[in-house]
C-alpha positions as CSV (number, residue, x, y, z in Angstrom):
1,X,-20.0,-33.7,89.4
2,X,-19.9,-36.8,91.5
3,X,-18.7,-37.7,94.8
4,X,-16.3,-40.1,93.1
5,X,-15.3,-37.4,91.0
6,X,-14.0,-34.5,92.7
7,X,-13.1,-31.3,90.7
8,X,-9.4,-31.0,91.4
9,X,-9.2,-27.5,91.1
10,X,-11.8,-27.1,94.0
11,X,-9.4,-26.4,97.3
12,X,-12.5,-28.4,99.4
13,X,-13.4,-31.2,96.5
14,X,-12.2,-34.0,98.8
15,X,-14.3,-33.2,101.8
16,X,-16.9,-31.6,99.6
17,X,-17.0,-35.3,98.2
18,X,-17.1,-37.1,101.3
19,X,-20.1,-34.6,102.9
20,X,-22.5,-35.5,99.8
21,X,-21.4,-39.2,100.4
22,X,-21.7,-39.5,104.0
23,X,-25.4,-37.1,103.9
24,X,-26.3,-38.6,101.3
25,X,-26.3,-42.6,103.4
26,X,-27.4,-40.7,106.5
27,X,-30.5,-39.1,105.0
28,X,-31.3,-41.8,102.7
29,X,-31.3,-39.4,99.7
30,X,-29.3,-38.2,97.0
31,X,-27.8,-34.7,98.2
32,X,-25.0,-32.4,96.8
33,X,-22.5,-30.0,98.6
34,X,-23.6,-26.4,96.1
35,X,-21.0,-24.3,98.0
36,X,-18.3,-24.6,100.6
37,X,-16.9,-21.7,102.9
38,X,-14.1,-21.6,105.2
39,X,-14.6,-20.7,108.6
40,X,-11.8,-21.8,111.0
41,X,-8.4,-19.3,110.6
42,X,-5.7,-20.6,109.1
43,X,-3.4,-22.3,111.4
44,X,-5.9,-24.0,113.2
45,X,-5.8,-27.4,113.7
46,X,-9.2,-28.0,112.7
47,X,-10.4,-27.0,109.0
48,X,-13.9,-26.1,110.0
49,X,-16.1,-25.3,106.8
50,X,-19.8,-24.3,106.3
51,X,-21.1,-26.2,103.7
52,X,-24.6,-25.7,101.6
53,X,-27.0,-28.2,100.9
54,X,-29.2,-29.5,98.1
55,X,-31.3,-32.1,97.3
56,X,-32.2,-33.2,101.0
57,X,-35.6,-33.9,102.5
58,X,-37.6,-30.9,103.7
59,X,-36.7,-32.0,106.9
60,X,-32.9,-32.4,106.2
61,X,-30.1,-29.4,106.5
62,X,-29.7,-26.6,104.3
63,X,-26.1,-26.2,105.7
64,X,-24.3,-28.5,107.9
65,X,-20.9,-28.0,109.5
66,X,-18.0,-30.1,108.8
67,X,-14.4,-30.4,111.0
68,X,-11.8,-32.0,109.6
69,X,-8.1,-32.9,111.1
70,X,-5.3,-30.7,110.1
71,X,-1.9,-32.1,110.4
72,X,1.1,-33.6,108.2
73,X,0.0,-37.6,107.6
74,X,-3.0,-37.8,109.1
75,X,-3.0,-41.5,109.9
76,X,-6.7,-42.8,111.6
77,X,-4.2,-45.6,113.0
78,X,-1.7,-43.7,114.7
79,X,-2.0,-44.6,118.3
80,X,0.6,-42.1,119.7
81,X,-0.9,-39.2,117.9
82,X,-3.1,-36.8,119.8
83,X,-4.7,-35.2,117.0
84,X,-6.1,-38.4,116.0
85,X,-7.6,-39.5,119.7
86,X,-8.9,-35.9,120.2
87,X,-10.9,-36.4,116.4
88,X,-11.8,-39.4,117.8
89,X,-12.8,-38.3,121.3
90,X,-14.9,-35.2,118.9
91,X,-16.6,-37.9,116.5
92,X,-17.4,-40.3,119.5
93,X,-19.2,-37.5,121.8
94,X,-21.3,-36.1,118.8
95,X,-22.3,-39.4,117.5
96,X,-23.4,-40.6,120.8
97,X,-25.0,-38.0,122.2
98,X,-26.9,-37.4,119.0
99,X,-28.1,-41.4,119.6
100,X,-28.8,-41.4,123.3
101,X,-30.0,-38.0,123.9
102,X,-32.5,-37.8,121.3
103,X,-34.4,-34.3,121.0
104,X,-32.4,-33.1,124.1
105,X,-29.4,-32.2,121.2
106,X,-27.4,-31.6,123.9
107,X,-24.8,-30.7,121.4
108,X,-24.9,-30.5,117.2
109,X,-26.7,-33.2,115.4
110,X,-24.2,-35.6,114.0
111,X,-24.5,-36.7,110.4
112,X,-22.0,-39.1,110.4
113,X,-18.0,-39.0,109.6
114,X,-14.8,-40.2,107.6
115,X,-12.6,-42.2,109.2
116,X,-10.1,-42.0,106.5
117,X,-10.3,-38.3,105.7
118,X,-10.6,-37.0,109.4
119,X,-13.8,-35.4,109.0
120,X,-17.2,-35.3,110.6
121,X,-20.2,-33.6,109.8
122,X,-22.4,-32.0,111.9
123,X,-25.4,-29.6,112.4
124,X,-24.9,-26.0,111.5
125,X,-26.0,-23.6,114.6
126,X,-25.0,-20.1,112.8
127,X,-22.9,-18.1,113.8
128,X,-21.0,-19.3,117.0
129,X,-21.6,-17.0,120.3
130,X,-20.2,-18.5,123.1
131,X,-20.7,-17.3,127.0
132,X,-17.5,-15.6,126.8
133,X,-19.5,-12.5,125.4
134,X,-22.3,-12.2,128.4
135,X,-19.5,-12.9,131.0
136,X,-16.5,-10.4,129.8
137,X,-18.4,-7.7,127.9
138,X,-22.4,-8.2,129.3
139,X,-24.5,-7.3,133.0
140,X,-24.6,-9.7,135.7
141,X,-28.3,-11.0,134.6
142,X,-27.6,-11.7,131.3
143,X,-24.2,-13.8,132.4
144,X,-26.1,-15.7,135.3
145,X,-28.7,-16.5,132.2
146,X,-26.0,-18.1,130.3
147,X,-24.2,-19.8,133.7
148,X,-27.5,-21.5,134.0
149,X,-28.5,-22.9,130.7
150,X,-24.4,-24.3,130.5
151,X,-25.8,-25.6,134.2
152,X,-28.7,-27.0,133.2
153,X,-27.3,-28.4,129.9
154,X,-24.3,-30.3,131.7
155,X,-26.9,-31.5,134.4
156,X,-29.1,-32.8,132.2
157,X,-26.4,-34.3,129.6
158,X,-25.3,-36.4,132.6
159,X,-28.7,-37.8,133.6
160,X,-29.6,-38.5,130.3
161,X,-25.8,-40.8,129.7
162,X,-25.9,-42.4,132.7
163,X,-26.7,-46.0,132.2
164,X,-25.8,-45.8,129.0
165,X,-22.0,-47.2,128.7
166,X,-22.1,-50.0,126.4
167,X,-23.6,-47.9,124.1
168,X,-20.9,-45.5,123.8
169,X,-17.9,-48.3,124.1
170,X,-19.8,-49.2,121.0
171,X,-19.7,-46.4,119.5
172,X,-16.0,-45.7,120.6
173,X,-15.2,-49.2,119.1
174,X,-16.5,-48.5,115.6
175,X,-14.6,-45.5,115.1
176,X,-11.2,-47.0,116.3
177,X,-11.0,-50.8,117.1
178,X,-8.4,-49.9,119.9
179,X,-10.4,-47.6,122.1
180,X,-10.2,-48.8,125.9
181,X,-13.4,-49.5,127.6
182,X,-14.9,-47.6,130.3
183,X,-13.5,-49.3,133.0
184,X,-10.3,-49.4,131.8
185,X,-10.6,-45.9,131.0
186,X,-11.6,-44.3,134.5
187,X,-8.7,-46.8,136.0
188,X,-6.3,-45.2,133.3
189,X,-7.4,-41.6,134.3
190,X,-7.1,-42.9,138.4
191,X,-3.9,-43.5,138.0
192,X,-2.6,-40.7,135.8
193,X,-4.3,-38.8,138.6
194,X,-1.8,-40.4,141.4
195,X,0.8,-39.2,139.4
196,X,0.3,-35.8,139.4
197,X,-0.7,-36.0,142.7
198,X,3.0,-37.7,142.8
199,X,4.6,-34.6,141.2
200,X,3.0,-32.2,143.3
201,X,4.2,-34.1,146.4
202,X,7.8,-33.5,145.1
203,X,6.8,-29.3,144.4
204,X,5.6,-29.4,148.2
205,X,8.7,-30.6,149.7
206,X,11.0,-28.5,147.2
207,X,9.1,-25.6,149.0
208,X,9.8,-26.7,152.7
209,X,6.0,-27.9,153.2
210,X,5.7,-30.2,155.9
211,X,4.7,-33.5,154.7
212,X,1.0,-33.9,156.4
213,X,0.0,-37.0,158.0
214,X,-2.9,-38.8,155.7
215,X,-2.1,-37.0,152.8
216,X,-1.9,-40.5,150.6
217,X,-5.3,-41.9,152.1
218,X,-6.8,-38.8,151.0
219,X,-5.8,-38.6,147.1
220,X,-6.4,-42.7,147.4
221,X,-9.7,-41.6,148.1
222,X,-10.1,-39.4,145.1
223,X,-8.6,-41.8,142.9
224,X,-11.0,-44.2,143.9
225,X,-13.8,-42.0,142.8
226,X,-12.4,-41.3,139.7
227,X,-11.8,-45.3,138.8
228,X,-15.3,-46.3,140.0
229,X,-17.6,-43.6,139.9
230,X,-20.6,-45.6,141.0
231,X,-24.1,-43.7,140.7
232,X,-21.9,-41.0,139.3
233,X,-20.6,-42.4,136.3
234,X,-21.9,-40.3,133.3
235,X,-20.8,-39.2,130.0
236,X,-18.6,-35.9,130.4
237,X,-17.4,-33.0,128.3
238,X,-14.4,-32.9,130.3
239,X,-13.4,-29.1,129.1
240,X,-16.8,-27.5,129.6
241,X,-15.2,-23.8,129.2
242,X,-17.2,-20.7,128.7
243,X,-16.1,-21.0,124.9
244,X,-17.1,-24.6,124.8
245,X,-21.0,-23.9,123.9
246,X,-23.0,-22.5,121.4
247,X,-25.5,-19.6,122.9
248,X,-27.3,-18.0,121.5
249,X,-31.6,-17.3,120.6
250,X,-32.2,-18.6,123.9
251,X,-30.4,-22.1,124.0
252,X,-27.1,-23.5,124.8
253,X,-25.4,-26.6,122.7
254,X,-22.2,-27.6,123.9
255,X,-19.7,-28.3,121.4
256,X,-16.0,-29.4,120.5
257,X,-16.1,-33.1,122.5
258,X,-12.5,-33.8,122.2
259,X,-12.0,-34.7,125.9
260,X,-15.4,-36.6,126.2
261,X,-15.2,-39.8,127.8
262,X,-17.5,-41.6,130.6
263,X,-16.3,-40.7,133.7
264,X,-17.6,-39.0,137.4
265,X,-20.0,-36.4,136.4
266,X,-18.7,-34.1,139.1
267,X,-15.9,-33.4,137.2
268,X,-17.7,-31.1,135.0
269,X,-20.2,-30.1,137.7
270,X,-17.7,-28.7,139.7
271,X,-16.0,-26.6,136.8
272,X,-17.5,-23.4,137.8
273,X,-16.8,-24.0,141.5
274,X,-13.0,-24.4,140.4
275,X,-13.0,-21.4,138.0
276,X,-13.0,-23.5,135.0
277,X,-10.4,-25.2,135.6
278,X,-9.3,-25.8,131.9
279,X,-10.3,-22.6,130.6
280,X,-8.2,-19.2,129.2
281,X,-11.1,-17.6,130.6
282,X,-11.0,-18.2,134.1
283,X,-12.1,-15.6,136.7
284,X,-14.4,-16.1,139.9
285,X,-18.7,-15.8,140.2
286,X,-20.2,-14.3,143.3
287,X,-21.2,-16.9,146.1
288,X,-24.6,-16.7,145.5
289,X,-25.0,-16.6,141.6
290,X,-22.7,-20.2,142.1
291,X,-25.1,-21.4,144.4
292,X,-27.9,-20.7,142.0
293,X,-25.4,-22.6,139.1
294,X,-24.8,-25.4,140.9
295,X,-28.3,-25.9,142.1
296,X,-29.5,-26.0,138.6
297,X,-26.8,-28.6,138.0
298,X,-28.4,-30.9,141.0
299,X,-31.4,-30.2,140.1
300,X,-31.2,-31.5,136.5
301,X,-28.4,-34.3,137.6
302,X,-30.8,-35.8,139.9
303,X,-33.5,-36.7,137.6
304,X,-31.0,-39.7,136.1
305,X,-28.6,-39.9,139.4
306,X,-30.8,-40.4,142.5
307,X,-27.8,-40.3,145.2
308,X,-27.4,-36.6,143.9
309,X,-30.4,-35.9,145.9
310,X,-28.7,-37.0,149.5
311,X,-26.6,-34.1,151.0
312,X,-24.2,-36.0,152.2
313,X,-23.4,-38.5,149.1
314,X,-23.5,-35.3,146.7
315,X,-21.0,-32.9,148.8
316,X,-18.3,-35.9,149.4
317,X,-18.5,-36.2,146.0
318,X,-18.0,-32.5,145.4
319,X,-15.3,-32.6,147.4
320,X,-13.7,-35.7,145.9
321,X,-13.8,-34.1,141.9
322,X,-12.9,-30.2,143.7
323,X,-9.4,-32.2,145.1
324,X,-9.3,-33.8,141.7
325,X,-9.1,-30.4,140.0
326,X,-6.9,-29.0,142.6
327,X,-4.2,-31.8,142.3
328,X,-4.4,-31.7,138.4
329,X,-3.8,-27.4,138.5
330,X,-1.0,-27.8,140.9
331,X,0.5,-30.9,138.5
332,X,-0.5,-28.7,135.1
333,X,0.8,-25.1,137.1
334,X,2.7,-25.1,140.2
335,X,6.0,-25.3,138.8
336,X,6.0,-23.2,136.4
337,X,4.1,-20.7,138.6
338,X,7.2,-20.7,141.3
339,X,9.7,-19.9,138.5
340,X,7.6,-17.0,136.7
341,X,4.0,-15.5,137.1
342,X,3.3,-16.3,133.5
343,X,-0.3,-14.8,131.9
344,X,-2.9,-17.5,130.6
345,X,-5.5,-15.8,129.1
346,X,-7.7,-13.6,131.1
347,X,-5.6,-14.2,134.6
348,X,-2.3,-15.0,136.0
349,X,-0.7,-18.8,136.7
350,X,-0.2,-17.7,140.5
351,X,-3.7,-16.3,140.9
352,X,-5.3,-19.3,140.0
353,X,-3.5,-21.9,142.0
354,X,-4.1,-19.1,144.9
355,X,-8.0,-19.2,144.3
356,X,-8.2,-22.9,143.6
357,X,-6.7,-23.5,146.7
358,X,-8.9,-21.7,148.6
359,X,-11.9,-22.8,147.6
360,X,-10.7,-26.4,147.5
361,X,-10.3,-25.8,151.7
362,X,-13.7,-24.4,152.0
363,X,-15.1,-27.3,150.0
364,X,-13.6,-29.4,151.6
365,X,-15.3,-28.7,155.0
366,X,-16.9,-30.7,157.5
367,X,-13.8,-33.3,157.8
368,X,-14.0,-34.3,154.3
369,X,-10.3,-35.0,153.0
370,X,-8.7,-33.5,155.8
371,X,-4.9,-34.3,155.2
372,X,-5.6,-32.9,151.9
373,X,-7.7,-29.8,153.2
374,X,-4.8,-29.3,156.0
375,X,-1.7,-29.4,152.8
376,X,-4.2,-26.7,150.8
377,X,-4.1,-24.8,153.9
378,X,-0.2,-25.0,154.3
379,X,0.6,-24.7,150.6
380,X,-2.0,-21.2,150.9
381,X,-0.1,-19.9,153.5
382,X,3.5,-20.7,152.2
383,X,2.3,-19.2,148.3
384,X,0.9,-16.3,149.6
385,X,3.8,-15.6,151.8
386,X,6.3,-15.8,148.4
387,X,3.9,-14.2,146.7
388,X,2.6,-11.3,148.3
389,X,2.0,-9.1,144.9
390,X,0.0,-11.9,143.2
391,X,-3.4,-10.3,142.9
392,X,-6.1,-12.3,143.7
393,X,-8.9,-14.0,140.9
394,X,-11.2,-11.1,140.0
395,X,-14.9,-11.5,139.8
396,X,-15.9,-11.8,136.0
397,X,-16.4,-8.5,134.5
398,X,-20.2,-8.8,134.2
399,X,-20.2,-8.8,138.3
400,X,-18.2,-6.5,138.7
C-alpha cells in the first residue's frame, strides 16, 4: 500500500504514510514502514512510535523513531499554542544539530519531519536509559561516569554551535516562517528574565527583606549576559535534566530539544552546579565529583569558546547564568513555597530554593554581583528562620 494510500483501519496509517514519504526523500530510495509500535503511554503529549524499516540502503535505518504532537487541532500556525513552539523548538534542535555537528550526533539523527502532521522522525537508539538509573539506584563511579559524558556532551555541543547562528535561524525559519531571530530571541529571554527578577522583588518585600542597595545593577548585569552573550553564545538544550539523554553502551545522546534555542552556553553548564535546575530529579553531587563535571565541561567548551580558558571571564560568567537560575527558581518557586512545602519529584519546593541559594552566594564570591550575593544571603537567613523543619537537598543516592 502506498504512502498516498493509507489503510484506514491501521490506528498509525497516517504517520506510517508520512515516515515512508519523508525516508523515502531523505534517503533517496524507495522505503516502507513494515510495522509500527507504540511506545509513549497514553496520555502523553507526544505519540512516540518505533517504527520498522524496509527497502533502505545498507547504510539506512532498520528502525527509526518518530514523535508526533498530541493535542485537539493541532494547527502548525497557531502562534499562541505551546505545543506547537515546543514541536517546533524539538524539530529545529534535531535538524540542526544533525547538520552542524556532523558525526559528533550529539543527539538522534534527524530524518526529516511533517509540518502538517506534527511529526518528526528520528534515529532509533533502543531502549531509552537515561542517567536517572546510575544516579538514584547505582554507586558513586558509575553516576560520576554518566555526570561526565552529559558534561562532555554539553561542552562539546556548545563548541561545536558556536558560530553557527545563521544556520539555525535558517533552519528555525523553514519550519515556521515566524520564528524570531537570535538576537531578538536572547533580548526576548533578557527581558522575561527582569521580570521575574521583578516578581521576586515584590516576594522579598512581602517577607520584610530589606531592599539592598545595588540590587537592580546586579540583575541588569545578568540580563545583559543573557541578551548578548558574546564569546558565549552557543546553541543550548535549555532543560539538560538527568532524564534528558540517552545512556547507555558507553555513550550519551541528548534528546527531547523542546527548549533549544541559541543562547549563553552557561546556562546549561551550570545546571549541575544549580541542582538541575528544571529537573524532578534534583538532588545535590559532592564538591569534588562537580568539580570534576564542570571541568570536563571547560575543558570540551574551550575548544570552540577561547575566553572559557581565562579564569576570570569564565567564573563571572558562571556567576552571571548561577543568578540567572536563582532569580528564575525564586520567580518559578518562591511563592508557592511560602504558602505550602509542596513535593516535586525527588525533593521538596523549600529545599531547593534553600540549596540554590546557597550555592548561588558561594558562586558568587570574590565581589561578583554583590547586591545580589548580599539579598541571597538575607533571603537564606529570613527562609531558614521560617523554615526551620525544611530538610536540606540530600546528596544523590549513588553518593550517599
Amino acid at each position: 500500500m502506498s504512502a498516498a494510500d493509507p489503510d484506514p483501519a491501521d490506528p498509525f496509517a497516517a504517520p506510517r504514510a508520512a515516515v515512508e514519504a519523508l525516508l523515502s526523500a531523505s534517503l533517496k530510495a524507495p522505503v516502507r514502514v513494515t510495522a509500527a509500535e507504540r511506545v509513549s503511554e497514553a496520555g502523553r503529549r507526544n505519540l512516540i512510535l518505533r517504527c520498522a524499516v524496509a527497502g533502505a540502503r545498507d547504510d539506512g535505518p532498520r528502525r527509526v523513531i518518530v514523535k508526533q504532537v498530541v493535542m485537539d487541532g493541532y494547527d502548525p500556525d497557531a502562534v499562541d499554542s505551546w505545543d506547537v513552539r515546543r514541536f517546533f523548538g524539538d524539530w529545529v534542535g534535531a535538524e540542526f544539530l544533525g547538520e552542524v555537528a556532523g558525526e559528533s550526533l550529539h543527539g538522534p539523527r534527524f530524518y526529516g519531519g511533517d509540518r502538517a502532521r506534527g511529526l518528526i522522525v528520528l534515529e532509533d537508539l533502543g531502549e531509552h536509559h537515561s542517567l536517572v538509573e546510575p544516579l538514584l539506584e547505582g554507586d558513586a563511579a558509575g553516576a560520576e561516569q554518566g555526570l561526565l559524558a552529559l558534561a562532555g556532551r554539553l561542552g562539546a555541543m556548545h563548541a561545536d554551535t558556536i558560530g553557527h547562528d545563521a544556520r539555525f535561524e535558517a533552519i528555525a525559519r523553514a519550519v515556521d516562517p515566524r520564528s524570531a531571530g537570535v538576537a531578538a530571541t536572547c533580548l526576548r529571554q533578557a527581558n522575561e528574565l527582569r521580570e521575574q527578577a521583578d516578581r521576586v522583588a515584590g516576594q522579598l518585600e512581602r517577607l520584610g527583606s530589606a531592599n539592598v542597595a545595588g540590587l537592580a545593577d546586579d540583575v541588569a548585569t545578568i540580563c545583559e549576559a543573557v541578551a548578548h552573550p558574546g564569546p558565549f553564545l552557543a546553541y543550548i538544550h535549555g532543560d539538560p535534566c538527568p532524564d534528558n539523554v540517552f545512556y547507555g553502551g558507553g555513550r550519551l545522546r541528548l534528546i527531547d530539544f523542546e527548549f533549544g534555542c541559541f543562547g549563553h552556553a552557561l546556562r546549561d553548564g551550570a545546571h549541575a552546579r544549580l541542582q538541575f535546575p528544571t529537573c524532578w530529579c534534583a538532588n545535590r553531587l559532592p564538591e569534588a565529583v562537580l568539580g570534576r563535571v564542570e571541568g570536563t565541561y571547560r575543558a570540551e567548551l574551550a575548544r570552540g569558546c577561547p575566553a572559557a580558558q581565562d579564569d576570570r571571564v569564565y567564573e563571572s560568567a558562571l556567576a552571571a547564568m548561577a543568578g540567572y537560575w536563582l532569580i528564575e527558581s525564586l520567580g518559578w518557586l518562591l511563592e508557592r513555597a511560602i504558602a505550602e512545602d509542596a513535593p516535586w519529584g525527588i525533593a521538596s519546593t523549600r529545599s531547593r530554593i534553600l540549596a540554590r541559594l546557597e550555592v548561588f552566594v558561594a558562586t558568587a564570591s570574590s565581589g561578583r554581583l554583590p547586591a545580589l550575593r548580599g539579598a541571597a544571603e538575607a533571603l537564606l537567613e529570613t527562609l531558614q528562620r521560617r523554615w526551620p523543619e525544611a530538610l536540606p537537598l540530600p546528596l544523590y543516592p549513588a553518593f550517599r
